[in-house]
C-alpha positions as semicolon CSV with decimal commas, in nm:
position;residue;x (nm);y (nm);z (nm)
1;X;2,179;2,774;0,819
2;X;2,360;2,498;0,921
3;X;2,094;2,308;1,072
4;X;1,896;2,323;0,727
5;X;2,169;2,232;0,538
6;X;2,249;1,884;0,716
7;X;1,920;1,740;0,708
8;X;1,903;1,857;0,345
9;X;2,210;1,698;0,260
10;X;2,092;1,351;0,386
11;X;1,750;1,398;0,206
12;X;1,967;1,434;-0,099
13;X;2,177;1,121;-0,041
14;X;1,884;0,907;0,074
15;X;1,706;0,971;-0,287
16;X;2,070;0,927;-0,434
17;X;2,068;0,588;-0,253
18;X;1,701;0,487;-0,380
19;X;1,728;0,584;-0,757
20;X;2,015;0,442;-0,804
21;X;1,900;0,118;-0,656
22;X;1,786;-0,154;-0,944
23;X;1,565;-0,285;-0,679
24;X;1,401;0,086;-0,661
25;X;1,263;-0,030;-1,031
26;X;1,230;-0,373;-0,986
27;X;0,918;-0,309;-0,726
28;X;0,793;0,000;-0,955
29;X;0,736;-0,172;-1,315
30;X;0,614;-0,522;-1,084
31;X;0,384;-0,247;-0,863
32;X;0,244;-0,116;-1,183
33;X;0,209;-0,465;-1,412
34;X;0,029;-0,626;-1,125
35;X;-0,174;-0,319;-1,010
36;X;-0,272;-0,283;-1,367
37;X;-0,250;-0,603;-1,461
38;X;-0,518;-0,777;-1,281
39;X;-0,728;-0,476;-1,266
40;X;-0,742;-0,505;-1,620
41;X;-0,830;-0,882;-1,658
42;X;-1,087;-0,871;-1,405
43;X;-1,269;-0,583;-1,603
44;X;-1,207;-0,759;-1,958
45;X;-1,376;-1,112;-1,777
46;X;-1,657;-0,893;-1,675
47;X;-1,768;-0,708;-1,999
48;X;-1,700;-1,061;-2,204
49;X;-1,942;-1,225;-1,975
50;X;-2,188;-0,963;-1,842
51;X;-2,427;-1,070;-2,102
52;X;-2,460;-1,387;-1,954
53;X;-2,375;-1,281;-1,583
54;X;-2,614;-1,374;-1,289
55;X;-2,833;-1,095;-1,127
56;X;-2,656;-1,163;-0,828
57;X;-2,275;-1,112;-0,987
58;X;-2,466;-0,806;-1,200
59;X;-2,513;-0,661;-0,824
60;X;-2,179;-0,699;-0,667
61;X;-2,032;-0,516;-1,017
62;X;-1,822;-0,225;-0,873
63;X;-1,700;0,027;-1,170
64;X;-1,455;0,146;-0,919
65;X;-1,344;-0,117;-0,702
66;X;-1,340;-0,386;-1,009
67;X;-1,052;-0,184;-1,208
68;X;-0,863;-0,126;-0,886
69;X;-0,887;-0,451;-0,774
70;X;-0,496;-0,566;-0,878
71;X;-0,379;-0,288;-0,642
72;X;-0,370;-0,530;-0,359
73;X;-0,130;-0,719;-0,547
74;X;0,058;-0,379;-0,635
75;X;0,124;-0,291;-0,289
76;X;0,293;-0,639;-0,218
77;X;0,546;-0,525;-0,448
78;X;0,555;-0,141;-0,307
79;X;0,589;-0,360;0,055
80;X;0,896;-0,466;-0,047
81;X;1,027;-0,213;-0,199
82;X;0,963;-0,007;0,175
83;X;1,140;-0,325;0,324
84;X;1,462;-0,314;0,085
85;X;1,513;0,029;0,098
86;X;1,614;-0,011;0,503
87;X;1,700;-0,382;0,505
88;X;1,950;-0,369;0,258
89;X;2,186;-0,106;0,399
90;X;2,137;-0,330;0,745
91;X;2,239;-0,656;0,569
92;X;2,523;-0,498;0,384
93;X;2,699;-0,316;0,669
94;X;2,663;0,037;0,462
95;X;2,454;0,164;0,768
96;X;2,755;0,192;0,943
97;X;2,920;0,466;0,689
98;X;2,594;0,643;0,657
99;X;2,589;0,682;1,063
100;X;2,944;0,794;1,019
101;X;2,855;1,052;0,800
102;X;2,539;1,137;0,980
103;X;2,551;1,040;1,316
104;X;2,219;1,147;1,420
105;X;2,067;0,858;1,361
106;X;1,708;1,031;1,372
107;X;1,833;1,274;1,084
108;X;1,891;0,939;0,905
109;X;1,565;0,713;0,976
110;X;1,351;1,053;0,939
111;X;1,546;1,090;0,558
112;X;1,470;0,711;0,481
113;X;1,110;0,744;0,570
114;X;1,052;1,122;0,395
115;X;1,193;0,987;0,075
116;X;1,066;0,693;0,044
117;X;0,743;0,805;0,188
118;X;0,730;1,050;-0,128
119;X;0,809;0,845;-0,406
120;X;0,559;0,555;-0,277
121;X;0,309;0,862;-0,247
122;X;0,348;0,958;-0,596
123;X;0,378;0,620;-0,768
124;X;0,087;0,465;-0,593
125;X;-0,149;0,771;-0,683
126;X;-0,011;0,707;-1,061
127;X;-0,055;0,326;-1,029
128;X;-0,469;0,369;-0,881
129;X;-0,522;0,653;-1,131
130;X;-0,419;0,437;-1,421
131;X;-0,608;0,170;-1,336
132;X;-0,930;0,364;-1,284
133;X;-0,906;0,524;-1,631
134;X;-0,760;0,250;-1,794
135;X;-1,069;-0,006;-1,662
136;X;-1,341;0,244;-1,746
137;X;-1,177;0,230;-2,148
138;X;-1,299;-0,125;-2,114
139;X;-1,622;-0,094;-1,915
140;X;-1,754;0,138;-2,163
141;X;-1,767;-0,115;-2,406
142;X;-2,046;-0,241;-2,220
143;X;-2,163;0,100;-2,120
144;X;-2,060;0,024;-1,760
145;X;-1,833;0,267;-1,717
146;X;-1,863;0,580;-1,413
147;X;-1,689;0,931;-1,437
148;X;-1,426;1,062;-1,166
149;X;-1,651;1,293;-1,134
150;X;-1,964;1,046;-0,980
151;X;-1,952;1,027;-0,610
152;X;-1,698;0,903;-0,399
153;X;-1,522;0,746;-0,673
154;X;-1,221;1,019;-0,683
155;X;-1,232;0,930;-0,295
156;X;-1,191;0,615;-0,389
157;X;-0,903;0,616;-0,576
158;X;-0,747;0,858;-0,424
159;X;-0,781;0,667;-0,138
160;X;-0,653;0,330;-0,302
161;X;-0,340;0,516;-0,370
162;X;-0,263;0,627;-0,041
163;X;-0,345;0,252;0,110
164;X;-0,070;0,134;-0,132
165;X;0,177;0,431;0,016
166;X;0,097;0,335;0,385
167;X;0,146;-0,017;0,284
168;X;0,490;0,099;0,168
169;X;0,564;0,282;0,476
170;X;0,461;-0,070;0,704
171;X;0,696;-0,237;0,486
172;X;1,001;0,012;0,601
173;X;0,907;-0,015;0,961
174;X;0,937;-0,356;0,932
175;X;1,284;-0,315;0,803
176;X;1,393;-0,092;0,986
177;X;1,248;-0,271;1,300
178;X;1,374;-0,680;1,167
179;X;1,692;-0,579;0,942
180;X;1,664;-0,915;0,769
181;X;1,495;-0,867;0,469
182;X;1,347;-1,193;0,434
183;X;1,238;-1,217;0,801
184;X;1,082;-0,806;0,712
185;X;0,913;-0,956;0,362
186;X;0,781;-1,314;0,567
187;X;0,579;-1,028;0,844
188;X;0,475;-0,791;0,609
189;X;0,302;-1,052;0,371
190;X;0,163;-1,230;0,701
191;X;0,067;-0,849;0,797
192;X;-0,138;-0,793;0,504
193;X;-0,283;-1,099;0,403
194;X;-0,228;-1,387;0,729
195;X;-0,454;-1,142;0,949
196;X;-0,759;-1,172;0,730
197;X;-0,814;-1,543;0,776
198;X;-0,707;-1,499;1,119
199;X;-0,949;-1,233;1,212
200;X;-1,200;-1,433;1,119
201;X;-1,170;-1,717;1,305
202;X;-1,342;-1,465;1,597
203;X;-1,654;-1,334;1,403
204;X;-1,833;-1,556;1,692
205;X;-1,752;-1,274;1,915
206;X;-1,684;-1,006;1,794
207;X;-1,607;-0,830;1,472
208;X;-1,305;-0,595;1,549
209;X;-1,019;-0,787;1,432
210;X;-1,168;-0,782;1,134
211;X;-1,186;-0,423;1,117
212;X;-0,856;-0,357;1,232
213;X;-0,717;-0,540;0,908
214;X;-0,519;-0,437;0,630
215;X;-0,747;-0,596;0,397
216;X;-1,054;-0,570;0,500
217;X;-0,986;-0,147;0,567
218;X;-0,903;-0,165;0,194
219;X;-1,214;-0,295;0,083
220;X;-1,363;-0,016;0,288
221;X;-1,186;0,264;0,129
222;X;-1,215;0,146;-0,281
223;X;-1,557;0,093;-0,323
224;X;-1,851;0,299;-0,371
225;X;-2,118;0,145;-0,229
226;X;-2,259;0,012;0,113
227;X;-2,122;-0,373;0,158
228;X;-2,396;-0,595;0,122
229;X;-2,448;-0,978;0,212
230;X;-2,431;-1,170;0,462
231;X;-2,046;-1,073;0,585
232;X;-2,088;-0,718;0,521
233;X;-2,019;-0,660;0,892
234;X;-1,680;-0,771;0,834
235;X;-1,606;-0,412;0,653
236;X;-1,505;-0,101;0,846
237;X;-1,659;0,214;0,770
238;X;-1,468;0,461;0,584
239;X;-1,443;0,636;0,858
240;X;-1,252;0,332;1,072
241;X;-1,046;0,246;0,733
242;X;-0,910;0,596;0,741
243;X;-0,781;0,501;1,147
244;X;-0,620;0,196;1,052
245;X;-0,406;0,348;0,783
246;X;-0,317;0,587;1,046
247;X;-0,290;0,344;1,325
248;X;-0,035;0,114;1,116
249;X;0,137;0,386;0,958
250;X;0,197;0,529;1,337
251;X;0,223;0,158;1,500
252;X;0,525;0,051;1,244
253;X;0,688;0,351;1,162
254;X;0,762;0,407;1,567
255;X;0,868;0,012;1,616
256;X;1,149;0,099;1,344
257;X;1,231;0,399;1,485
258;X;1,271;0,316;1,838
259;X;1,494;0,023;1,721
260;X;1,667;0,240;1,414
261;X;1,773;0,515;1,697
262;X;1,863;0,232;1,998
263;X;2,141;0,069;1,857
264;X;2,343;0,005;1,454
């Protein structure tokens, strides 16, 4: 019983540690203001001008990916909040009494990343959700709205949330893996958005790194429909969105852990 009891201890003070953290709500209310935010405005822009909208712009109109799109601001915030909630304790010195308590320092990093991992889950799923249903009050003004029930789109969303959660979870590796919080916030931004424009400077020969980024595998997973024009190619399939979550989420989480459990 003991064994359970340890491990369920530190769960308990690693969510004591998070709630009570003002930075904990900080990256929450910006997560959901920006994630609902812009998907918002970009819906309200669309129904004031679809009347006068080119056939072109009527074409690239996704009722899913439109209302989500603010979620790749969101996660920015949800980023940092995965990088703060290692960082800090690192920058402070407070690691040191938490390894005192708990000197298994994989009991620890394992109780950072479960917890956080958790709340990021549930948030993010709240955030995409509320931006779907919110958007398609707007879109139906114009009678452009689509039910959760059409296909893909709960895939869609779903999957929009757990990008955001991943995201998150990169964030903490980073912390975890840097310990200097703006050094961890500097790689994670360059992570998510510094690869795009860097991937494409080799489309000459080949389009992998642009499937291998963060943003790109997002566009992948929110929308409904094929990509279409001339840079569709840069778009994974669903299928390779879904291994770059996993690859990240496996790539970062190790690099903090293999520095988290080498030294304090």
């Amino acid at each position: 019983m003991t064994r359970f009891a340890i491990p369920l201890a530190v769960l308990c003070s690693e969510w004591i540690k998070l709630r009570t953290a003002r930075s904990t709500y900080v990256a929450l209310i910006a997560a959901f203001v920006l994630g609902l935010g812009t998907g918002l405005l970009d819906v309200l822009s669309i129904t004031g001008h679809w009347a006068t909208m080119s056939a072109a712009d009527r074409a690239d109109f996704d009722p899913v990916g439109d209302p989500l799109s603010g979620f790749q601001l969101g996660e920015l915030a949800l980023g940092a909040l995965g990088v703060l909630a290692v960082s800090t304790e690192y920058a402070t010195g407070m690691i040191r009494s938490t390894l005192i308590a708990t000197p298994r320092r994989a009991v620890v990093y394992t109780a950072k990343a479960l917890t956080l991992g958790l709340l990021a889950l549930l948030a993010s799923q709240l955030c995409a959700f509320a931006a779907f249903f919110l958007g398609q009050l707007v879109l139906r003004r114009q009678h452009l709205n689509v039910s959760v029930t059409a296909p893909h789109v709960l895939r869609a969303i779903t999957f929009a949330g757990l990008y955001m959660a991943v995201v998150t979870m990169v964030g903490f590796g980073l912390g975890a893996l840097i310990r200097h919080t703006a050094g961890a916030m500097a790689a994670m931004f360059a992570l998510v958005f510094l690869t795009y424009p860097a991937a494409r400077a080799f489309e000459g020969a080949s389009y992998l790194p642009d499937h291998l980024t963060l943003a790109d595998a997002a566009t992948a997973l929110v929308t409904i429909a094929p990509p279409t024009g001339p840079h569709a190619q840069r778009i994974p399939s669903f299928g390779f969105a879904c291994f770059d979550l996993a690859l990240y989420l496996v790539v970062f989480l190790g690099l903090g852990a293999a520095r988290a459990l080498r030294d304090a």
